[in-house]
C-alpha positions in Angstrom: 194.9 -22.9 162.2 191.7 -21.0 162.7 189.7 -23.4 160.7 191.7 -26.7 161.9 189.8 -28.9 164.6 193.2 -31.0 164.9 195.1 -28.0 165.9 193.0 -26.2 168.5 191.6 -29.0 170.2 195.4 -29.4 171.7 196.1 -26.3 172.3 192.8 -26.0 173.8 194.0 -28.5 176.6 197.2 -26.2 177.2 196.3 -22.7 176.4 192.2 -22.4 176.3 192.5 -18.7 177.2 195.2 -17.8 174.5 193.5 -15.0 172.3 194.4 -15.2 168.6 195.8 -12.3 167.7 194.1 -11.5 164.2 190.7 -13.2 165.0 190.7 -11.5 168.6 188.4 -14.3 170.2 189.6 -17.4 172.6 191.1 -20.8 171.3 188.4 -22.5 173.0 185.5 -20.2 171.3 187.5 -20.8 167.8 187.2 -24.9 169.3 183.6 -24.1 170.2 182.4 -22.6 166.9 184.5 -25.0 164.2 182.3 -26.5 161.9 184.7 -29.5 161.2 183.4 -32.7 162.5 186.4 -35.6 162.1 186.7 -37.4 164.7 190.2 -36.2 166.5 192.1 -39.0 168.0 194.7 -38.5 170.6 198.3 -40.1 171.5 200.0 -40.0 174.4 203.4 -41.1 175.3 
């Protein structure tokens, strides 16, 4: 999850402040320091 730019960049829209509890830092400071860089594409219904 940690390492997986198409899982936090969601949850970073509904829980940015959530702390992971193993890694202790922020789901948007995991989103800020991921080094994956694929493009993340969005659907909404």
């Amino acid at each position: 999850m940690s390492t997986r730019k198409f899982v936090l960049f969601p949850l970073s829209e509904i829980a940015p402040q959530v702390v992971h509890p193993e890694l202790g830092v922020t789901i948007s400071e995991l989103l800020i320091k991921i080094k994956d860089d694929k493009k993340i594409h969005l659907f909404y219904s």
